[in-house]
TITIMAR-207087 format. One line per field, with one value per residue (C-alpha): residue number from 0; x, y, z; chain. Coordinates in Angstrom, 2 decimals, always signed. Example, Ala and Ser with C-alpha at 12.3 -4.5 7.8 and 13.67 -1.06 7.14 Angstrom:
num = 0|1 .
X = +12.30|+13.67 .
Y = -4.50|-1.06 .
Z = +7.80|+7.14 .
cadena = A|A .
This chain:
num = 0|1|2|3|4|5|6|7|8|9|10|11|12|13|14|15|16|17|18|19|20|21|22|23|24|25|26|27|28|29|30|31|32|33|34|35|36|37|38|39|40|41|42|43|44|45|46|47|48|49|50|51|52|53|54|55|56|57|58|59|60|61|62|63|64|65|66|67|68|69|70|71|72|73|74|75|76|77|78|79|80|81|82|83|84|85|86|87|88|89|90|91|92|93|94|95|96|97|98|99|100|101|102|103|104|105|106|107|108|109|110|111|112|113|114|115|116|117|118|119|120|121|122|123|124|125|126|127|128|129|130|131|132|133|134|135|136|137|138|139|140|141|142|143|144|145|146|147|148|149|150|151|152|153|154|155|156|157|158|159|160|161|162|163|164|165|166|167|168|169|170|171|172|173|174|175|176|177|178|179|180|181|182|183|184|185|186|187|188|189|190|191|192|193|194|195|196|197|198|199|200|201|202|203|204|205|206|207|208|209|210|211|212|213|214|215|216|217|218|219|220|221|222|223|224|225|226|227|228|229|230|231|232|233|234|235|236|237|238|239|240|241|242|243|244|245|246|247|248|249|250|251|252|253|254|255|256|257|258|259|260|261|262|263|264|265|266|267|268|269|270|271|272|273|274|275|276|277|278|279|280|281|282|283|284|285|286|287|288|289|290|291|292|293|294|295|296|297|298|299|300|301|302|303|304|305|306|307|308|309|310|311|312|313|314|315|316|317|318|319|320|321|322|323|324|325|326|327|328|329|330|331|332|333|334|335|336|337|338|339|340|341|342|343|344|345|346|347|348|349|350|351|352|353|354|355|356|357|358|359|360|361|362|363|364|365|366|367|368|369|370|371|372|373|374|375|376|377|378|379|380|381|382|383|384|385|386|387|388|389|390|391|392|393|394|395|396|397|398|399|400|401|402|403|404|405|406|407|408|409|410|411|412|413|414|415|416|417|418|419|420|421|422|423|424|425|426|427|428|429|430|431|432|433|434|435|436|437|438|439|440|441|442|443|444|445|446|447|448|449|450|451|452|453|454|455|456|457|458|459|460|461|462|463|464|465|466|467|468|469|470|471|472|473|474|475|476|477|478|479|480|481|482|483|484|485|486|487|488|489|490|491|492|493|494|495 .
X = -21.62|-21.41|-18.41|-16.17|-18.22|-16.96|-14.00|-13.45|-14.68|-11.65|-9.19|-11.08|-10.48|-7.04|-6.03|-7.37|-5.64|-2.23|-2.88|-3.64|-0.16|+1.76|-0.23|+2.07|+2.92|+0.82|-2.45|-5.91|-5.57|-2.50|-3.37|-6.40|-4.27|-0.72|-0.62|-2.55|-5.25|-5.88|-6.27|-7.79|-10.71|-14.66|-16.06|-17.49|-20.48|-20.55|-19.89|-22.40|-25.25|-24.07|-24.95|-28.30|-28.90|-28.01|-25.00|-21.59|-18.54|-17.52|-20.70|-21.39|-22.10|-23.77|-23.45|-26.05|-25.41|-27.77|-26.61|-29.59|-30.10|-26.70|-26.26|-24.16|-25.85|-24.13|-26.27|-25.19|-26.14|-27.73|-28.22|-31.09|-29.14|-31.24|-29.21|-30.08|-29.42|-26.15|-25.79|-26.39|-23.58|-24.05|-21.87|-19.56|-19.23|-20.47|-19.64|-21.66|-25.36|-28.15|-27.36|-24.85|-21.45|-21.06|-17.49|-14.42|-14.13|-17.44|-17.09|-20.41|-20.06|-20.91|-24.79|-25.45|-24.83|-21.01|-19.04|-16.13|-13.29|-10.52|-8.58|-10.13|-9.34|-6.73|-4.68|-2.55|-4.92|-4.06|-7.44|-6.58|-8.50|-10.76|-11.86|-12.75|-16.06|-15.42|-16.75|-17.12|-18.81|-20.00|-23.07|-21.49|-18.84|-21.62|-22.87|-18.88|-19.28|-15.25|-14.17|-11.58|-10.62|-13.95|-13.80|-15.32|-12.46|-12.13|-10.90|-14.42|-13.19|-14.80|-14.22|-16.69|-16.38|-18.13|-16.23|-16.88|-14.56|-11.70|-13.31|-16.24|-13.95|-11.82|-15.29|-17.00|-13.20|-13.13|-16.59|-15.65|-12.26|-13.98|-16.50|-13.75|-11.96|-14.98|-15.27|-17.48|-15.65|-16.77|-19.70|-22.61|-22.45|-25.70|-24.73|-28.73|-29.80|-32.26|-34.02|-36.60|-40.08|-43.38|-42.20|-38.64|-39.88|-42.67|-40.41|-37.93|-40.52|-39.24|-35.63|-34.04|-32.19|-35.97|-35.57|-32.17|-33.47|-36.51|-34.22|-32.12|-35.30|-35.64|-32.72|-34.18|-37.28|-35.61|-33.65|-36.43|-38.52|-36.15|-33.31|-30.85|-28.46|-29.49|-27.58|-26.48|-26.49|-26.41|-27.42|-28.63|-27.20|-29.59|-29.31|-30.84|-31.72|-31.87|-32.03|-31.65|-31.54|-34.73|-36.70|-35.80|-32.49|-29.26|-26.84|-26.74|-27.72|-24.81|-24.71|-23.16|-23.54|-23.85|-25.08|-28.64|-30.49|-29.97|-33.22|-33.37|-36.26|-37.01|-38.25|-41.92|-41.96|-39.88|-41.69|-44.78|-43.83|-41.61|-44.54|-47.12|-44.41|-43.96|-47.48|-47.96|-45.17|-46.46|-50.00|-49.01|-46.24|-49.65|-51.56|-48.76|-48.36|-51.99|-52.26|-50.02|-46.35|-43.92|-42.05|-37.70|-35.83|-32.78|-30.14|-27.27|-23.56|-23.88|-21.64|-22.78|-24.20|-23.39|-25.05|-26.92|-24.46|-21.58|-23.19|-23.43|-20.20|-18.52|-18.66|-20.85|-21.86|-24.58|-26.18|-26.31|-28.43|-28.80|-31.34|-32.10|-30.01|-32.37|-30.38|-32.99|-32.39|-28.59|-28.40|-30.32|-27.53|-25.06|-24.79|-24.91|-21.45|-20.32|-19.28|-15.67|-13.12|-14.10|-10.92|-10.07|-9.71|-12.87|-15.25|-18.87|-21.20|-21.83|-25.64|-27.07|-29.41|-31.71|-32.33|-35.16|-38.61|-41.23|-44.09|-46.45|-47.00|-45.65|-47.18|-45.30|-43.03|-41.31|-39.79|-40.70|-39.45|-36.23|-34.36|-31.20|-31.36|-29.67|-26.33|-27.35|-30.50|-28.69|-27.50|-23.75|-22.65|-21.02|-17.52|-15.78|-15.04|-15.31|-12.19|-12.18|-11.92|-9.64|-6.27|-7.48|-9.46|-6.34|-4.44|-7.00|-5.91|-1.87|-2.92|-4.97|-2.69|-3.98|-3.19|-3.99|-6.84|-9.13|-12.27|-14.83|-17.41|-20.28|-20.46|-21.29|-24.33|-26.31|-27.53|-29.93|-32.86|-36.22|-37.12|-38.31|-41.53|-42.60|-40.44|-41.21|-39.10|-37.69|-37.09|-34.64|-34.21|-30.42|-28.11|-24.32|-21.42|-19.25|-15.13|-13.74|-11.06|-7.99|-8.10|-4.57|-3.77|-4.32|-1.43|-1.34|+0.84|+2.36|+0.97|+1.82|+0.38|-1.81|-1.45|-3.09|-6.87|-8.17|-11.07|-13.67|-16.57|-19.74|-20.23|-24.18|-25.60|-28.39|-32.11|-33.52|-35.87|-34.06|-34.54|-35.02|-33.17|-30.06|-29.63|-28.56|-24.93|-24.95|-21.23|-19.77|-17.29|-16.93|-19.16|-22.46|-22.88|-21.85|-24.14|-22.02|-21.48|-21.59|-18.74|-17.19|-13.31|-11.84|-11.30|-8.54|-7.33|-5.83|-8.95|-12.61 .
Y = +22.84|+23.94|+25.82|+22.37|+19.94|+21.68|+22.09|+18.68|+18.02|+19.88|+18.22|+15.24|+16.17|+16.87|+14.04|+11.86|+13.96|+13.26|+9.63|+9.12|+10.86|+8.66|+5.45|+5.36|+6.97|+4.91|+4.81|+6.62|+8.36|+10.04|+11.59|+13.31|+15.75|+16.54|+19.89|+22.77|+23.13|+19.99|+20.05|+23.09|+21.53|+21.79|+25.16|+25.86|+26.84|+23.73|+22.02|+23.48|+22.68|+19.27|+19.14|+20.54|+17.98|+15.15|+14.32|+13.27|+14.52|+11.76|+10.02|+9.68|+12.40|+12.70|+15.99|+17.19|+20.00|+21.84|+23.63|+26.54|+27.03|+27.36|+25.25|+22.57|+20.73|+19.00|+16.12|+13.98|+10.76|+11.69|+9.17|+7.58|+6.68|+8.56|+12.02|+15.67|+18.96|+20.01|+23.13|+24.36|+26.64|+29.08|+27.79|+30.81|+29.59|+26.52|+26.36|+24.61|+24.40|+22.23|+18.71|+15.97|+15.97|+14.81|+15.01|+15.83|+19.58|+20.43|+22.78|+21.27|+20.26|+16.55|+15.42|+12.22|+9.71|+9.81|+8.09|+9.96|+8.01|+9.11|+8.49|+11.28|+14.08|+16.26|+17.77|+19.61|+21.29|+24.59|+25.31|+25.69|+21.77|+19.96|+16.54|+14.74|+13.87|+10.32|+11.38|+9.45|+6.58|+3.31|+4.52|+7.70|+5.33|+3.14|+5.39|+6.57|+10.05|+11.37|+13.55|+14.37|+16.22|+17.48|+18.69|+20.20|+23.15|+26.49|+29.42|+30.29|+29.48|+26.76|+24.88|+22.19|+22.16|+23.16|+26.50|+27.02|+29.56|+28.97|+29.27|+27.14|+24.16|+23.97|+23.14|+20.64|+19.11|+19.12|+17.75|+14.88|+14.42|+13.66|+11.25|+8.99|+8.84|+7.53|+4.75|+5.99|+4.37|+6.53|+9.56|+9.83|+13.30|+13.73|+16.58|+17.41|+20.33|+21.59|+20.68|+18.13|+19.85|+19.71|+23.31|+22.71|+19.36|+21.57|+24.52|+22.51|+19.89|+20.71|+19.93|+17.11|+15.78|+15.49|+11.51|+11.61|+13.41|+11.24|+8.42|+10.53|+11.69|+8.04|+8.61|+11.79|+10.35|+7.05|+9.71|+11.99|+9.21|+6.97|+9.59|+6.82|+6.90|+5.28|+2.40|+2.75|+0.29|+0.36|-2.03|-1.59|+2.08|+2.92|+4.08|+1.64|+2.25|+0.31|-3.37|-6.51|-9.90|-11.47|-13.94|-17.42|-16.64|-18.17|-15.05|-11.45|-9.66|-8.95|-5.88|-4.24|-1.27|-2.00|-5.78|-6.48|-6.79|-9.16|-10.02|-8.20|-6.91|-3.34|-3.43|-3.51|-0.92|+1.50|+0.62|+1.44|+4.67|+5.55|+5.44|+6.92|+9.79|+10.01|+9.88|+12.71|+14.71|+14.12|+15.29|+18.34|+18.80|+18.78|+20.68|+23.52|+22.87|+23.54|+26.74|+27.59|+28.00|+29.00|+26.99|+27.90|+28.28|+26.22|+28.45|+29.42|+31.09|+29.09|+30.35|+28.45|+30.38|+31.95|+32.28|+35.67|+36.18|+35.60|+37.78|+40.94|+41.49|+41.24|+43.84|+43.56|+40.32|+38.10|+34.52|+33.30|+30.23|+30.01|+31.84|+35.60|+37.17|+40.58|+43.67|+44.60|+41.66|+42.02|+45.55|+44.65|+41.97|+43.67|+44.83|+41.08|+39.68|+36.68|+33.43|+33.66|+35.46|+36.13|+36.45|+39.34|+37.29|+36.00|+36.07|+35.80|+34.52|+35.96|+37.14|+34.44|+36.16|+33.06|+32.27|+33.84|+32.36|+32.67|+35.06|+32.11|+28.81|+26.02|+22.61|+20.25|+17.95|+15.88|+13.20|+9.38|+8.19|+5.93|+3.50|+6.41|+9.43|+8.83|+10.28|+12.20|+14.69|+15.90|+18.98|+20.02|+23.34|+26.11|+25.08|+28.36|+30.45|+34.29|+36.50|+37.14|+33.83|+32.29|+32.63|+32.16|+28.96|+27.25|+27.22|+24.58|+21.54|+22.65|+24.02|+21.02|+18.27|+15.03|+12.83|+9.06|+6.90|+3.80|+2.38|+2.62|+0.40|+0.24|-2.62|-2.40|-1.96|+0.77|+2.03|+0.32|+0.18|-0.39|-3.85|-5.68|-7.42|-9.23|-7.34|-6.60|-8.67|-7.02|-10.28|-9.81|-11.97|-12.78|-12.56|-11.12|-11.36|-8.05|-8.44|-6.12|-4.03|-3.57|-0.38|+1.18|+3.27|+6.86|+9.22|+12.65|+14.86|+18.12|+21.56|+24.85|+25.94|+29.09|+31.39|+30.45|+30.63|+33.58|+33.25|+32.13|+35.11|+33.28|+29.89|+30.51|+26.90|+25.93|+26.41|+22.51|+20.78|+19.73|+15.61|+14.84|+16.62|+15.60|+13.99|+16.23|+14.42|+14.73|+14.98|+15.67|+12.74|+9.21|+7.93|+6.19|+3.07|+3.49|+2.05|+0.90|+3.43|+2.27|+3.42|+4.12|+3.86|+7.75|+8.43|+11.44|+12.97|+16.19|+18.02|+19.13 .
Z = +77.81|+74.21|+74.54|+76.06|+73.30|+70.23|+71.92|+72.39|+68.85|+67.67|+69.69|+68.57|+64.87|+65.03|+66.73|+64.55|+61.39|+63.58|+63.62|+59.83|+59.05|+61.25|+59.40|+56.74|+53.32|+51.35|+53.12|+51.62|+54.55|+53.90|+51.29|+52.80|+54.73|+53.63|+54.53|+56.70|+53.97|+53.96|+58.09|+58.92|+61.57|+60.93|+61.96|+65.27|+63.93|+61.96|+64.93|+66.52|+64.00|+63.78|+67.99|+67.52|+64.59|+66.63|+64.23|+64.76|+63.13|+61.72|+60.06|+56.69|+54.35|+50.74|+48.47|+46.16|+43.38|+41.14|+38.18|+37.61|+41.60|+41.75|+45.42|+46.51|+49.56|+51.92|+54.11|+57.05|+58.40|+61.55|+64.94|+63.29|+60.93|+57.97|+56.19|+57.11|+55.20|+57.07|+55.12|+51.61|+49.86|+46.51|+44.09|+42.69|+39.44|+36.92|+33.07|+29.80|+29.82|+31.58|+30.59|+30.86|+30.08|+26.51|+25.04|+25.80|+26.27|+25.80|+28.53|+30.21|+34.27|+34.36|+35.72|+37.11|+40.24|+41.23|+44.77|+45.96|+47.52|+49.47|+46.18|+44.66|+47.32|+46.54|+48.99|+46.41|+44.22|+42.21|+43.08|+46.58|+47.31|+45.14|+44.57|+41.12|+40.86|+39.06|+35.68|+33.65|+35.61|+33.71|+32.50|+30.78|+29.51|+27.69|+25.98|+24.79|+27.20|+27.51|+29.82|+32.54|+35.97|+36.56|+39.90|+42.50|+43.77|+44.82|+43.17|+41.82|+37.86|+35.95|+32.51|+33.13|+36.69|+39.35|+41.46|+45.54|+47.10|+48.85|+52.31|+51.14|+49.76|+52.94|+54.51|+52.33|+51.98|+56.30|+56.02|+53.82|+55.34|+58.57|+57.05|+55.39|+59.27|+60.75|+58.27|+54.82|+52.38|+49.62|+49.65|+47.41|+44.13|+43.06|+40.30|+38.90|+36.08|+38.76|+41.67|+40.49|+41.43|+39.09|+38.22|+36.89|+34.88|+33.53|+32.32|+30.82|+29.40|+25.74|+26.38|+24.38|+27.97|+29.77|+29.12|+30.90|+33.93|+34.52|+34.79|+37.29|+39.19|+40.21|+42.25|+43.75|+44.20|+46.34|+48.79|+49.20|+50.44|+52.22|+53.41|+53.17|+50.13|+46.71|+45.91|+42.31|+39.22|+35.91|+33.14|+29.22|+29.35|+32.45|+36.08|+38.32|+42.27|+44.95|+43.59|+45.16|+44.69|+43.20|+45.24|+44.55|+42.81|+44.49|+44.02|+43.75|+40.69|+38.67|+36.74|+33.53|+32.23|+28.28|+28.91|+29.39|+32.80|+34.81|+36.72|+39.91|+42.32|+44.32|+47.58|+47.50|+50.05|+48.32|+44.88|+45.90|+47.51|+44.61|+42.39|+44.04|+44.22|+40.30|+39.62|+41.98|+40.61|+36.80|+38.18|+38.90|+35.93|+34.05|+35.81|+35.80|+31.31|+31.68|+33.63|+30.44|+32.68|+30.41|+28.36|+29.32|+25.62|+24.71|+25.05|+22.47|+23.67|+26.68|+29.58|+32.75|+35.87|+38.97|+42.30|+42.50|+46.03|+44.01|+41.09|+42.91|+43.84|+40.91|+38.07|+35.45|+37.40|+35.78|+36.83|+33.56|+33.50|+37.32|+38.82|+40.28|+37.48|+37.25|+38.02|+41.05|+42.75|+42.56|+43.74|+46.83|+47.33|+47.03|+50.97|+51.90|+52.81|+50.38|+51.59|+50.95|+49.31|+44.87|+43.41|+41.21|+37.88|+38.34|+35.13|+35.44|+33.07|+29.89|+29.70|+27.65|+25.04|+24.64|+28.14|+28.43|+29.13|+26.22|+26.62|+25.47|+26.53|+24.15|+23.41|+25.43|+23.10|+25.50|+24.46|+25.50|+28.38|+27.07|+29.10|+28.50|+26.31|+22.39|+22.20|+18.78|+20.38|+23.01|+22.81|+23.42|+24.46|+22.69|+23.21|+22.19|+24.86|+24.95|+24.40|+27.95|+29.40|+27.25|+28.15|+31.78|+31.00|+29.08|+32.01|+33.80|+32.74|+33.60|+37.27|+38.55|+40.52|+40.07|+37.34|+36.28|+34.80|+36.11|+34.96|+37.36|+37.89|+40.47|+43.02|+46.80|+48.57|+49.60|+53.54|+54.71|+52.28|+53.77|+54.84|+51.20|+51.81|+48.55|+46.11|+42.45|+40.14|+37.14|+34.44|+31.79|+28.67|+30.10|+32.71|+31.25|+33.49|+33.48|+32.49|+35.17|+33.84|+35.48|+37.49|+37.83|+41.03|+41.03|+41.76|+43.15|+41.31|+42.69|+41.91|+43.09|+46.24|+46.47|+49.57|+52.64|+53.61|+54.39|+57.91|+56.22|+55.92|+56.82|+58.69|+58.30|+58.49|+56.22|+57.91|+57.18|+59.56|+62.31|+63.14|+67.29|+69.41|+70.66|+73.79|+76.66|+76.99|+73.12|+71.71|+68.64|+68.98|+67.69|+64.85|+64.08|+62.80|+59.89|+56.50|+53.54|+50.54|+46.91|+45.30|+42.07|+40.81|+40.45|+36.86|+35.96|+32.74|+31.52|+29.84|+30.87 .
cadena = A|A|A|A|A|A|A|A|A|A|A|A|A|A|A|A|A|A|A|A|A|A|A|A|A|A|A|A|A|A|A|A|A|A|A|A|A|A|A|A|A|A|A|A|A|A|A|A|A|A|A|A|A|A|A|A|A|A|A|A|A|A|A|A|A|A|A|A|A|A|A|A|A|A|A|A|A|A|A|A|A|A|A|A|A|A|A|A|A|A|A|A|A|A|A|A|A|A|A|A|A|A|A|A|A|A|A|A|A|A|A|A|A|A|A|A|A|A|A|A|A|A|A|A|A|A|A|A|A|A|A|A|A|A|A|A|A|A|A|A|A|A|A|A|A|A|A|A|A|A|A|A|A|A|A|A|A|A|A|A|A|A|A|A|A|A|A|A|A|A|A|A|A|A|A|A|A|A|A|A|A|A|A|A|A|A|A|A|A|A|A|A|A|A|A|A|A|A|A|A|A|A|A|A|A|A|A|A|A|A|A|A|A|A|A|A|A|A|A|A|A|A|A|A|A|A|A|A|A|A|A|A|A|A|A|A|A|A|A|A|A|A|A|A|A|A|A|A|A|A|A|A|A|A|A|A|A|A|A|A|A|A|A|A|A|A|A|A|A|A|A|A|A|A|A|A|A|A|A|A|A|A|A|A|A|A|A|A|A|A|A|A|A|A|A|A|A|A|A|A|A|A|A|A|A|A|A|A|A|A|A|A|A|A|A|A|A|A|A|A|A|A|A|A|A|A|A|A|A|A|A|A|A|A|A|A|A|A|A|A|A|A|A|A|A|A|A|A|A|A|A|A|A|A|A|A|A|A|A|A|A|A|A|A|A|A|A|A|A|A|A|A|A|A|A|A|A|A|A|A|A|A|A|A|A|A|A|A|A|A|A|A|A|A|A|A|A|A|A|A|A|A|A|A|A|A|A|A|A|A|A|A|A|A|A|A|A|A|A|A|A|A|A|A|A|A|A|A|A|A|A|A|A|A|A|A|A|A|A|A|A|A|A|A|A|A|A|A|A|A|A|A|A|A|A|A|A|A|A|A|A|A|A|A|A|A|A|A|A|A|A|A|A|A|A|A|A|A|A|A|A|A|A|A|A|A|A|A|A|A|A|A|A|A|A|A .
């Protein structure tokens, strides 16, 4: 039974590729899948995980990344309509330090809430695929954040990107190739420093971007409690989640990113949970500053990090700032089979000499909570590479094939928010209409293509709780309904 629904899955899949290529040559579409790369199907195994999750192939998907765990998650809208960790891959390779992107080639991967269109997929990476992550989006361009082609890719080399192998790209590409066929106009990048526990927020409790990421961990906090994605606004230089219109009010909020707020309300429901959540969460933070948990040091010579997997097969291979970089721990990895080809040129992290944790507990000094973080605390990483990487890391900007600018702006709605019963009304002194820019079309450029894809090494699905079983006469075919994706413009330029 297994055996003819994944088969028909893939017939299903590359049927519906065929159908998008005869659309027409300037279609969205089109430009998903322009050559075999681009169309190699979703794994069986894959397949197979989305049956026993009661998922269909072509349903909405969000990604989530973490910089110091060194993962990349991929969730999918299940039947219920609510998202379910699909599968979680190591990330090979991640340059800069823990923080936002700042500046124009800082080096530093980009952290924040990003929507990937079909516009930003590229076909014709050098990287084997990639897409752009949409960096900067409003918020980073009110507070004058520059930056460009930050992608997601293969090829496990980074200059402010974040690196999958080849084998792992063609999947998350598949994955959100299928998604945009079945309708999701654009899927949900949630790019975060860490995963954000009591522990992490009390570790890094000194660090001068803590005000940022409590603003983000709003965003966390909304999909860890609702499974549904996080609508996205921004206003005064702030993130905001999940707002509607304001009882009594005639029209939508309107929203704009370096204008104040206009007056808008959050679903009392979610509110209240969201709350109770952060209060919990800041509980325990204390609790664990308390029991005296170490304070993590700000880090000089910073160099980015690399998934312990990924770590132990190279030589001289170090996490850097991820996690699990001890030598034990890499030895006894070192049997296990990576997920996908590391290319020979690859260069690991430097072993940062100040990212250590202190033997003694530090007063907490964190900073208070600000509607955004200012632009002059936070800190910027090193941007000089190492002799090593240098000549390798010059070539980025030359080898990646997409080209073009837009301003992006946030507008639609999000999917399905719980019911609002009485909702809490955020007032604001004025209401400022935004002045749209014009947002020129993207265009792909060519780049050279890299040899073909080698079988992918591991197809190991992520162990997450599964939601209720599927359906005996459960197929991976069609779509569920699907909920409307906020989006964001793509954004390209030349350097990281």
């Amino acid at each position: 039974m297994i055996y003819r629904t994944l088969v028909r899955a893939l017939v299903t899949s590359a049927a519906l590729a065929a159908g998008v290529l005869l659309a027409g040559c300037n279609s969205d579409e089109v430009s998903l899948a322009t050559n075999a790369k681009a169309n190699q199907p979703v794994p069986p195994k894959l397949l197979a995980a989305m049956v026993e999750k009661d998922m269909d192939l072509n349903s909405p998907i969000l990604v989530r990344l973490f910089k110091e765990e060194a993962e990349l998650e991929v969730w999918k809208q299940d039947r219920s309509g609510r998202f379910a960790l699909l599968k979680t891959y190591p990330i090979c390779r991640w340059s800069g330090d823990l923080g936002p992107k700042v500046r124009e080639g800082d080096r530093q991967a980009p952290e924040g809430f990003y929507a990937i269109s079909p516009a930003q997929m590229n076909p014709q990476s050098a990287y084997y695929l990639s897409f752009n992550t949409g960096y900067p989006n409003a918020f980073d361009r009110a507070l004058g954040r520059t930056g460009s082609q930050l992608m997601v890719h293969g090829d496990c080399s980074s200059r402010g990107c974040y690196a999958m192998t080849d084998e792992q790209i063609a999947e998350i590409y598949s994955l959100g190739r299928e998604s945009f066929f079945g309708g999701q106009r654009a899927f949900q990048l949630q790019a975060y420093p860490f995963k954000m526990t009591p522990i992490n927020m009390a570790k890094h409790r000194n660090n001068p971007n803590m005000p940022f990421w409590k603003m983000i961990k709003e965003g966390w906090d909304h999909f860890e409690i609702t499974r549904q994605e996080p609508k996205v606004d921004f206003c005064e230089k702030k993130y905001v989640f999940d707002a509607i219109k304001a009882p009594n009010a005639t029209r939508d909020p309107v929203f704009d990113a370096s204008a104040k707020c206009p007056a808008y309300a959050i679903p009392d429901e979610l509110a209240d949970a969201t709350r109770e959540r952060e209060q919990q969460d800041a509980a325990e933070t204390a609790k664990l500053i308390s029991k005296g948990t170490p304070v993590a040091r700000l880090n000089t010579g910073i160099d980015g990090g690399m998934n312990k997997i990924f770590a132990a097969k190279v030589p001289e291979g170090n996490t850097g700032l991820s996690e699990g970089g001890d030598g034990q721990s890499l030895s006894l990895l070192s049997m296990a089979r990576a997920p996908g080809t590391i290319p020979a040129t690859v260069n690991p992290p430097r072993a940062p000499s100040d990212n250590l944790l202190l033997g003694a507990p530090q007063e907490p000094k964190i900073a208070a909570a600000a509607a955004a973080p200012a632009a002059g605390p936070t800190r910027v990483a090193n941007a000089a590479p190492n002799a090593q990487s240098d000549g390798f890391f010059s070539n980025l900007a030359r080898k990646v094939g997409i080209g073009g600018t837009a301003d992006a702006t946030a507008s639609t709605a999000s999917t399905a928010p719980p019911p609002p019963a009485k909702p809490k009304v955020i007032e604001a002194k004025r209401t400022e209409t935004p002045h749209p820019a014009a947002v020129p079309k993207a265009e792909t450029k060519q780049a050279a293509a890299k040899p073909a894809l080698k079988p992918s090494a591991s197809d190991t699905a992520s162990a997450a709780p599964a939601p209720a079983p599927a359906a005996k006469d459960s197929l991976v075919a069609g779509s569920a309904p699907i909920v409307s994706s906020n989006s964001f413009d793509s954004r390209f330029g030349a350097v990281k």
